[in-house]
Each structure stands twice: as structure tokens, then as C-alpha cells.
C-alpha positions as CSV (number, residue, x, y, z in Angstrom):
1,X,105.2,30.2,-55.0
2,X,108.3,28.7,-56.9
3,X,107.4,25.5,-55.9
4,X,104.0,25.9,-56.9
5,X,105.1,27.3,-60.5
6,X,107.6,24.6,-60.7
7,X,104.9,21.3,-59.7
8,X,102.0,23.9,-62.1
9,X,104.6,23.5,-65.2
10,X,105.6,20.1,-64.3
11,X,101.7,19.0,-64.5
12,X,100.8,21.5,-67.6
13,X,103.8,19.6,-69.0
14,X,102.1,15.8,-68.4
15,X,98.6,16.5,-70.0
16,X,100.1,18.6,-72.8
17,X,99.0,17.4,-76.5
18,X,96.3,14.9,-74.9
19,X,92.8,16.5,-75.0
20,X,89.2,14.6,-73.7
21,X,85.9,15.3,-75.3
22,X,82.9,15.8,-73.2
23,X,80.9,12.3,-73.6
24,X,78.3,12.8,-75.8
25,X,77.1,9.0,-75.8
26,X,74.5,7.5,-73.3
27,X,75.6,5.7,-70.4
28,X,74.3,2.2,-69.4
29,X,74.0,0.9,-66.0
30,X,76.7,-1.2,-64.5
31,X,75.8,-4.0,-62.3
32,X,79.0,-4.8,-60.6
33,X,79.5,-8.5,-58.4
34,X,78.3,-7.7,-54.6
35,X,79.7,-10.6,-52.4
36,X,78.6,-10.0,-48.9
37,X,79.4,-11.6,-45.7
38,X,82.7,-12.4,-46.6
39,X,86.2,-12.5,-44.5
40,X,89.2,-11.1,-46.0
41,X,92.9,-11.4,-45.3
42,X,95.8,-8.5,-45.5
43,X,97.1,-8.6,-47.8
44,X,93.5,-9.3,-48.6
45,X,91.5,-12.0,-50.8
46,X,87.7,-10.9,-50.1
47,X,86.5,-12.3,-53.1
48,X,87.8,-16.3,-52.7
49,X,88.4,-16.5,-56.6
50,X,89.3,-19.1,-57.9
51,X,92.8,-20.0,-60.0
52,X,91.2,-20.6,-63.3
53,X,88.9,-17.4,-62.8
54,X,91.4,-15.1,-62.0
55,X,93.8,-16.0,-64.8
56,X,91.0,-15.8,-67.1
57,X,89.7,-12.1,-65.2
58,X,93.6,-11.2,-65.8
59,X,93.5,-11.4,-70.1
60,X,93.7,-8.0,-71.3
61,X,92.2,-7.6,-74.8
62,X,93.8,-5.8,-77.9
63,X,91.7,-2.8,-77.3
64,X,92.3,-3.0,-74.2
65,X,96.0,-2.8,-74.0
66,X,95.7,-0.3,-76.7
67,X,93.9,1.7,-74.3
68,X,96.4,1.3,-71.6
69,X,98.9,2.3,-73.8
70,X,97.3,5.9,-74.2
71,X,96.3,6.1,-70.6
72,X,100.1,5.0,-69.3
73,X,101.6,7.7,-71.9
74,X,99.4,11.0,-70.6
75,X,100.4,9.6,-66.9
76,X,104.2,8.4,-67.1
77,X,105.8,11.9,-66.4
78,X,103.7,12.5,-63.2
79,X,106.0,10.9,-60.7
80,X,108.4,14.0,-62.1
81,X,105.7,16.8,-61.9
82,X,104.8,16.4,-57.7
83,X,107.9,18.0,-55.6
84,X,107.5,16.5,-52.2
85,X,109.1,19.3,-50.0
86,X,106.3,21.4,-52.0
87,X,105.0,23.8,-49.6
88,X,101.2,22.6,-48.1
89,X,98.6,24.7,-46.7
90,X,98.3,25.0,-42.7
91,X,94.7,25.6,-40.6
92,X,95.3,29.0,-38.8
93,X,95.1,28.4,-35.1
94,X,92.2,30.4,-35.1
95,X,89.0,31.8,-37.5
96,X,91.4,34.7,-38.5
97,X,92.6,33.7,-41.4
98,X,96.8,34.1,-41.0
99,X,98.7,36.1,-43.9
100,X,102.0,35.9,-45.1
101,X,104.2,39.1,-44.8
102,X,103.9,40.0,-48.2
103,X,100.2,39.3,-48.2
104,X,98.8,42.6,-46.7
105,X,95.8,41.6,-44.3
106,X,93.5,43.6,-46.2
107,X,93.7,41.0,-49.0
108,X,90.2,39.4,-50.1
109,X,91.5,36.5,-48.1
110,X,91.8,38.2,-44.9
111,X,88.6,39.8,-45.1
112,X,86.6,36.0,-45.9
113,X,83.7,34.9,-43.6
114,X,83.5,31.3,-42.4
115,X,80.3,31.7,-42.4
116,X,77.3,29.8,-44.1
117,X,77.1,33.1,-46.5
118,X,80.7,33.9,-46.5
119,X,81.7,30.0,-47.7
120,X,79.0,30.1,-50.5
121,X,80.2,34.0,-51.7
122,X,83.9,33.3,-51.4
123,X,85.5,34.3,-54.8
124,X,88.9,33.9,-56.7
125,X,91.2,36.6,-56.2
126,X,94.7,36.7,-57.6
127,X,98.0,35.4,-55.9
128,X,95.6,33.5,-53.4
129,X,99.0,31.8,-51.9
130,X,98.8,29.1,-49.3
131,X,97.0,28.6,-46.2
132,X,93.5,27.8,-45.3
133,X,90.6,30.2,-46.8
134,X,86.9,30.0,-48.0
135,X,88.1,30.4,-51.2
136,X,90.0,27.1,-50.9
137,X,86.8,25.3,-49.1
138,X,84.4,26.3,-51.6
139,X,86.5,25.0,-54.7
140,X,87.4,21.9,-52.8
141,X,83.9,21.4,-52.9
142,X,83.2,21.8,-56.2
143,X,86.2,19.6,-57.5
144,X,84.7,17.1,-55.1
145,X,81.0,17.4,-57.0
146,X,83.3,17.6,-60.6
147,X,84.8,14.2,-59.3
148,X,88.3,15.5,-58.8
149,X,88.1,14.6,-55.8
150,X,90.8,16.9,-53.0
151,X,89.9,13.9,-50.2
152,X,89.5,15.2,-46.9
153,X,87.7,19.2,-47.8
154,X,89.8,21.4,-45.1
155,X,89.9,24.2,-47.0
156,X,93.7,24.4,-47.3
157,X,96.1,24.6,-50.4
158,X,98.1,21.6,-50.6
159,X,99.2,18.4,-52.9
160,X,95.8,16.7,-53.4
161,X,94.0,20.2,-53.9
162,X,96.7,20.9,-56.7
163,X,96.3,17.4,-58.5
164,X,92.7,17.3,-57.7
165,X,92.5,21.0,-59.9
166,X,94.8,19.8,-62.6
167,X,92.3,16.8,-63.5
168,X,89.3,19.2,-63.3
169,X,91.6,21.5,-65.8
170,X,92.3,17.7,-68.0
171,X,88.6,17.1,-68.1
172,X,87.4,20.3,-69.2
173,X,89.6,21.2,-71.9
174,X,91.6,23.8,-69.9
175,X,95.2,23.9,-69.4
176,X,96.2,21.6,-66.4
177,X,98.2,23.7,-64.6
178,X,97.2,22.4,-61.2
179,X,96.6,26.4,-60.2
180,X,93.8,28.0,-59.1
181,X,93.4,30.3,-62.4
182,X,90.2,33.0,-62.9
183,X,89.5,30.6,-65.7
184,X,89.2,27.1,-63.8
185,X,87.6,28.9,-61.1
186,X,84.6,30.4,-63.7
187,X,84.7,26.9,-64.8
188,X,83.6,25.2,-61.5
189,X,81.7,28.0,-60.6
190,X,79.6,26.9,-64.3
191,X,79.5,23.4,-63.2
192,X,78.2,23.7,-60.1
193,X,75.6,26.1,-60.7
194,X,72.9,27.2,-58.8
195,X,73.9,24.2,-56.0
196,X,75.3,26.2,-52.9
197,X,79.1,24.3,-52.0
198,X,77.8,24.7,-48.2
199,X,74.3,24.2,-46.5
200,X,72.7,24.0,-43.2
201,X,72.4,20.4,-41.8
202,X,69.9,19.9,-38.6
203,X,72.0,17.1,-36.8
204,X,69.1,14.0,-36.2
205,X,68.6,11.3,-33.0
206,X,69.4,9.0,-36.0
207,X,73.0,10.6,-35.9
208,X,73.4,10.4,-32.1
209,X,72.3,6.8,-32.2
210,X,75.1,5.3,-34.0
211,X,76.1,2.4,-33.1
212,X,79.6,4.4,-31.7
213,X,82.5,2.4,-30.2
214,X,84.2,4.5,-26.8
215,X,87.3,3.7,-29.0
216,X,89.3,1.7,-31.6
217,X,92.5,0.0,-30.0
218,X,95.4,-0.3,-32.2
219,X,95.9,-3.7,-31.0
220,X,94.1,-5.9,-33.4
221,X,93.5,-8.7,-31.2
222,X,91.2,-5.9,-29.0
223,X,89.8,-4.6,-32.2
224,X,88.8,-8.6,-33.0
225,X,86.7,-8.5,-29.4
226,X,84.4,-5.9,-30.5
227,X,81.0,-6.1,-32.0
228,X,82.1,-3.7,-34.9
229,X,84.7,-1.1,-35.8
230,X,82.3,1.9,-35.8
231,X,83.0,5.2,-35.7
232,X,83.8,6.6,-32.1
233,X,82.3,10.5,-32.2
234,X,79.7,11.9,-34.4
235,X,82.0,14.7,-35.3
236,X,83.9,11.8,-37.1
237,X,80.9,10.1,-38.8
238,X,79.7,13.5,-40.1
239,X,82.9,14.2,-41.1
240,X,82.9,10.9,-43.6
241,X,79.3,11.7,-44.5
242,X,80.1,15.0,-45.8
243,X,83.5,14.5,-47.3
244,X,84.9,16.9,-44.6
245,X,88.1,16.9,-42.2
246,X,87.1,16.6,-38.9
247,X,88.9,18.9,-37.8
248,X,87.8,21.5,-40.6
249,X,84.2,20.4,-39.5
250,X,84.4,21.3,-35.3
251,X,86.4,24.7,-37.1
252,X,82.7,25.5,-39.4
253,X,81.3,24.9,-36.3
254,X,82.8,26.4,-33.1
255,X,79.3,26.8,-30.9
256,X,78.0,23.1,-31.7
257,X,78.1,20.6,-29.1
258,X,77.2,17.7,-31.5
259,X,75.5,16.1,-28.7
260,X,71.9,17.6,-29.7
261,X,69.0,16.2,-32.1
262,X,68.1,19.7,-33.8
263,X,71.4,21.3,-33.6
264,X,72.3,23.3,-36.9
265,X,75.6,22.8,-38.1
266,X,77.6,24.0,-41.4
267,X,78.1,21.5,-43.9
268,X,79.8,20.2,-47.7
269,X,76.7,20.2,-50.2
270,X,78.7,17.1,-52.1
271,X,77.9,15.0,-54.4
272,X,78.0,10.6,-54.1
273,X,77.8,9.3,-57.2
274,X,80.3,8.8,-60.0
275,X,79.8,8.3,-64.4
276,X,78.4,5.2,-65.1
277,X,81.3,3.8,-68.1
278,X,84.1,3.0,-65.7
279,X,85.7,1.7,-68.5
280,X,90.1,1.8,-66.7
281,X,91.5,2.1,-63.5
282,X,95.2,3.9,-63.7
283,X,97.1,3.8,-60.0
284,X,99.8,5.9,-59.9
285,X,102.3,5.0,-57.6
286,X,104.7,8.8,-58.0
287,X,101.3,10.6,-58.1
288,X,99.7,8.3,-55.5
289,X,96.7,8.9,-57.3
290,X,93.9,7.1,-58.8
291,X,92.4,7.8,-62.5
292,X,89.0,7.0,-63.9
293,X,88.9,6.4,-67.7
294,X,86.0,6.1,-69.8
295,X,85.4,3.3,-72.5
296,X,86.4,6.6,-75.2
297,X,89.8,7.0,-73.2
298,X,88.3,10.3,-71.4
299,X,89.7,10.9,-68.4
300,X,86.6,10.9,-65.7
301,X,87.3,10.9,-62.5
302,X,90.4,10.9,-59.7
303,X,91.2,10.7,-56.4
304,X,94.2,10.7,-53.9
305,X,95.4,7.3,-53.2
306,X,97.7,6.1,-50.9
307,X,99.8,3.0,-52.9
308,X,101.8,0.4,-51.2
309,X,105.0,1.5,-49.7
310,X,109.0,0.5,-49.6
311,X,108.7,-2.4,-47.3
312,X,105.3,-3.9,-48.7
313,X,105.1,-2.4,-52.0
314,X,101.8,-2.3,-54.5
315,X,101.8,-4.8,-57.4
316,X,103.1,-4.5,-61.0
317,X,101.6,-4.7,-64.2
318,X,98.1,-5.2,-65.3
319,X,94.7,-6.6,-63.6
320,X,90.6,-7.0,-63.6
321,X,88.4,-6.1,-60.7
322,X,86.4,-9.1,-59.6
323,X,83.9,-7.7,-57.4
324,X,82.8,-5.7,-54.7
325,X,82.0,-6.7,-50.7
326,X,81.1,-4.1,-48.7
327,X,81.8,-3.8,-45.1
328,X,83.8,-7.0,-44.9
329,X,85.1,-8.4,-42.1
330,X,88.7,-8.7,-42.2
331,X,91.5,-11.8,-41.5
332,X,95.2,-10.9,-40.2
333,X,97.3,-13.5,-41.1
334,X,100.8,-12.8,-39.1
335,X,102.5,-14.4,-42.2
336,X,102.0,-11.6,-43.7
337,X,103.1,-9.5,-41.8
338,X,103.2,-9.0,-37.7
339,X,101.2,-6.3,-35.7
340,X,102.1,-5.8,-32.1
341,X,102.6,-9.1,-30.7
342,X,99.9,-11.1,-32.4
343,X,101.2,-14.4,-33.8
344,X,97.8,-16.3,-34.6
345,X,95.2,-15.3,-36.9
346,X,92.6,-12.6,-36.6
347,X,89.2,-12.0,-37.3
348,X,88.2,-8.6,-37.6
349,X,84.6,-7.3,-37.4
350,X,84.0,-5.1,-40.0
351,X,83.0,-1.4,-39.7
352,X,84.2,2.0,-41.4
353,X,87.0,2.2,-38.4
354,X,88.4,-1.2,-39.9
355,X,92.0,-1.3,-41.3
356,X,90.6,-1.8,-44.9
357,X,87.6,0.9,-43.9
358,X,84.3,-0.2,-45.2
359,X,84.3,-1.6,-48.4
360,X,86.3,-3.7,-50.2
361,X,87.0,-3.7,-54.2
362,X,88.8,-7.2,-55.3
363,X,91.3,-7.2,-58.1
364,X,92.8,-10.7,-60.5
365,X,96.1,-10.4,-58.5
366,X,95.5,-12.4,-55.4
367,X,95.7,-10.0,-52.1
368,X,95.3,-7.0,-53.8
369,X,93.0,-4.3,-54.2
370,X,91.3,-1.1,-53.5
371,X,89.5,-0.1,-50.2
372,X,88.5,2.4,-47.3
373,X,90.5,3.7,-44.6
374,X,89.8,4.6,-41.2
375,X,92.0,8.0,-41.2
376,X,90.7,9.9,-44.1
377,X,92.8,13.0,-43.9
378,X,95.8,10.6,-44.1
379,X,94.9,9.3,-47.4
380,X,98.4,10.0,-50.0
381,X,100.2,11.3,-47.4
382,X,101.0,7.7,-46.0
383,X,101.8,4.2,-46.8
384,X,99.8,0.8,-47.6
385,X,100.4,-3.0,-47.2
386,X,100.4,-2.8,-50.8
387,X,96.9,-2.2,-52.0
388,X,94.9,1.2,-53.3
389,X,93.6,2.6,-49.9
390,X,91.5,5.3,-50.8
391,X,89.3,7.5,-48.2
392,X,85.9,5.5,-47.5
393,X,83.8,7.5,-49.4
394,X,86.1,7.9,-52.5
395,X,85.7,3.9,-52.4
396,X,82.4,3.5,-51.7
397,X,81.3,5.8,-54.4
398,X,83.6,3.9,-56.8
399,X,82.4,0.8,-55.4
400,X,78.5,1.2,-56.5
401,X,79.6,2.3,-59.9
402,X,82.8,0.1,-61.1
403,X,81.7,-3.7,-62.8
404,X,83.7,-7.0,-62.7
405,X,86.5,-7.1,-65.3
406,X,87.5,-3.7,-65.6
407,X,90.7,-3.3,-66.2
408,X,93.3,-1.9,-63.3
409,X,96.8,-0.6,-64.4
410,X,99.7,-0.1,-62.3
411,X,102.2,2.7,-62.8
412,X,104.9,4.1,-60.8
């Protein structure tokens, strides 16, 4: 708890004396560049823009820098406010939720159903703690449909749950503490309304039908053989389709075979879309987050991110997004850098299992940008080749919404 109280001040600390306003104005549809069919290399060009366009992509207006200047000053301390040794929730080895010694098992907690009724009627109780519970689940959920987005839902306590509260807390005017407080809690309870955080899902033949792969080899010159990079289990595309850790999913679900048109399962009732006025992009390298502004400076949107790393670090400084390609097929270059043994170049088919997932968002700086990953539940916990890797639905969802020349600001 001291480390909680200690990353809750350090965050109430960032956002203090900077306050958003609900937009009140109407949005306009965004029609953002969709280049398909196209190879890409890692560190990735998807896009083939040209010199002159990219330098001109690149020019940041006055408005624009005055806007970065606002964003970069609410965001600068936040490399300070995470404590990596902070304590992160574990998944009980089995449906009884574990306690703590000083949490006495007759806690609200304790008593909490995993089922379809106990998931949708979990409720805030005080000193919740850390660990995996239905309390956690459902408000993962509802961040997720507020688009404060937790990543992977497991319905654990943990760094992106924290972060992913204090931007709900930014965004709606309530001290961003990055806790769990009665008040956030009657907050996302408000937002999502009558919408149950769980429902029933009837698995289809669709679903069985894939196309699956037996497996993805980490070799890439076996992964350039295949016909596509597809998911390998339906447990694993369900899990990307509802937002959820596979894992967490088989746990909802201990009786289902997944191997059965008809079969009922438990599922994430989650949203997919994101505010039209995508306006800035802020990656935070200490955070290893990624922030959504609106054209009004409004904070509108986050996700976990993982950013570059020591040895192949992100870029500095400021850039435009030049377009989208979804499900691009993707070019290793060993001058870049070496995997395994392969010397020559690659071609990779694409698929959601790809090393750059299924989507691909292209930025001025040559190389560089902001994609999928094929291990969701990884997703800030890791490192990058230098580019945004966020999980493939995160990206997909900013993919359909974002427009060429928005502007993308790195911080560390």
C-alpha cells in the first residue's frame, strides 16, 4: 500500500493545476490515408514517403507547438510518478480469490462471484488491495469503454490499471490519484450505464474456422514460409476480440472447450471506437504510455505502450502521421538488426501474430511508428525496436480514427 500511496501522490502530483472540459463542440469525421498491400521494414517504412513529403509532413505550426508545449508540461513529471518495483496484482491459482493476512477472507473481495452475475454486481469496497478480483475486472472494463484503456483486462491491480484510472480521473475532472476511490468508481459506474461490463457470447463455426496456424516459429525465416501469421487457438483470437487476457478468458471460463459452434462463454462487453478530433499524439517513454489530445488540448484517450528500449531506443523530438496500412506485410532487413541466424532479407506475411501485429500507423521520421503486437499482455512491460507497439486492438482502434498530419510528440 505504500507504494501505491507513493505512485497515487506522485500521479495526483503530475495532473495537478491542469483541468479538461468535457467537449462541448461537434466532431467531424476524419478520413485518414489507407495504403494497402504494402511491405514494410523494421525498423519499418510502410508508407514509402517520399523526402520532400516527409520534411514537409514534419513542419509543426505555431499553434501547434504551442499545443505541445501544454501537453509536454501536464506529462514531464510522469517518468518520476511510476515506481517500477511497485507491487502488481497476481491471478490466484485458483477461482478462490487469495487474501492477504491482514485482509480477513470474509472481505467483499473474498466473497465475489466470477460469474456472469457476480462480474456485472461486483462493487467498490474500501482498501480493495492487490490481487485479482471482479471488482478489478469490471472497472478494467469500463476504463476500457471510457478509453483509458488497462490493455490486456485480467482483472488484476497493477501499473497499466493504475495509469489507465489516473487518466479516467484527468478526463473527468476528478483528482488523478491513479486509486480506485468510491468517487471514480460512481464515476465509471455513470458512464457506463445501463451497458452490462460482461455478457454471454455463443462461440460461432465462423470462430472455429479461422484461418489458425498450428504455430508461429520464432525463427523469422519459418515465419516468411507461411501463408499468414494468424492466430494459433481460438482462445487467443477471442481473447484480442474482446480485449481480454487469455489467460483471464480460459479462467471466466473453466467448463468451455472452445472447440464447439454454440458453446456459451463469458465475455468483456467493450467498446471499439475512439473520439473523432485526434488532434496530438504524446508517447511517453518513463510512463510508456500513449496520450490522445483533442484539437482544445483535452486529454481524450490513453493506452499502455511499450517505447523503444536501451539498445534500439524510440526517436526524439517531434513528428506527423502519414498514413495507415493495415495488415501489412513486413521486411527484416538484418542491417538493422540480426534475428537468429538470418543474414538476408525477409519477407513476412502479414497477420495479427506478425512482429508489428496487424496494422501499421506511419510517422514523418523514417522507420518509425506505431503498431500491433502479437503478445498483448506484454504490452509496457517490455521493449521495442524503437517504435510505439501498442496491443492490436489499441492500434487498430486508433488506426480507423487518427488522419494524416497529426502531430506525434516524443517524451521521456
Amino acid at each position: 500500500m505504500f507504494v501505491r500511496t507513493i505512485l497515487a501522490m506522485s500521479l495526483g502530483c503530475l495532473f495537478a493545476g491542469t483541468a479538461f472540459a468535457t467537449a462541448t463542440t461537434a466532431e467531424q469525421p476524419l478520413k485518414p490515408k489507407v495504403v494497402t498491400n504494402t511491405a514494410v521494414e523494421d525498423p519499418i517504412n510502410p508508407l514509402a514517403v517520399g523526402a520532400a513529403s516527409s520534411a514537409q509532413d514534419a513542419q509543426i505550426t505555431p499553434q501547434e507547438q504551442q499545443d505541445l508545449n501544454k501537453a509536454s508540461q501536464t506529462l514531464q513529471n510522469l517518468q518520476q510518478s511510476e515506481d517500477n518495483t511497485a507491487d502488481i496484482g497476481t491471478a490466484p491459482a485458483s477461482a478462490a480469490v487469495a487474501t492477504s493476512s491482514a485482509t480477513a477472507t470474509t472481505s467483499p473481495a473474498a466473497k465475489a462471484s466470477w460469474t456472469l452475475d457476480g462480474l456485472n454486481n461486483a462493487s467498490w469496497f474500501d482498501n480493495i488491495g492487490k490481487g485479482q478480483f471482479p471488482v478489478y475486472a469490471r472497472s478494467q472494463v469500463m476504463l476500457n469503454n471510457s478509453h483509458a484503456s488497462p490493455g490486456a483486462i485480467d482483472g488484476t491491480s497493477g501499473k497499466n490499471t493504475l495509469k489507465a484510472l489516473a487518466t479516467f480521473q484527468q478526463m473527468n475532472g476528478l483528482q488523478p490519484t491513479g486509486t480506485l476511490t468510491k468517487q471514480t468508481w460512481d464515476a465509471l459506474v455513470a458512464k457506463q450505464g445501463n451497458r452490462p461490463a460482461f455478457v454471454e457470447y455463443t462461440i460461432t463455426d465462423a470462430d472455429l474456422k479461422g484461418p489458425y496456424a498450428p504455430s508461429i516459429p520464432h525463427d523469422y525465416a519459418l515465419q516468411a514460409k507461411m501463408k499468414g501469421l494468424y492466430y494459433t487457438r481460438v482462445t487467443e483470437m477471442l481473447g484480442e476480440k474482446f480485449h481480454m487476457d487469455e489467460d483471464f478468458l480460459k479462467k471466466l471460463n473453466p467448463k468451455a472447450t472452445f472447440k464447439k459452434a454454440g458453446e456459451k462463454i463469458i465475455v468483456t462487453n467493450i467498446r471499439n471506437e475512439l473520439p473523432e478530433d485526434i488532434h496530438l499524439i504524446v508517447a511517453h517513454k518513463g510512463a510508456k504510455q500513449l496520450y490522445l489530445f483533442n484539437s482544445r488540448n483535452q486529454m481524450i484517450a490513453s493506452f499502455p505502450a511499450t517505447i523503444g528500449s536501451s539498445d534500439t531506443p524510440s526517436p526524439e523530438g517531434t513528428y506527423k502521421v502519414t498514413g495507415v496500412a493495415p495488415n501489412p506485410w513486413y521486411s527484416y532487413s538484418p542491417s538493422n538488426f540480426v534475428q537468429g541466424k538470418n543474414l538476408k532479407p525477409l519477407s513476412l506475411p502479414p497477420g495479427p501474430n506478425g512482429p508489428v501485429g496487424n496494422i501499421w500507423i506511419g510517422l514523418s521520421k523514417k522507420s518509425f511508428g506505431i503498431h500491433g503486437t502479437p503478445n498483448p499482455s506484454a504490452i509496457s512491460k517490455t521493449a521495442s525496436h524503437g517504435c510505439i507497439r501498442l496491443t492490436n486492438w489499441d492500434a487498430n482502434d486508433l488506426g480507423k480514427k487518427v488522419r494524416s498530419g497529426v502531430t506525434v510528440k516524443f517524451l521521456e
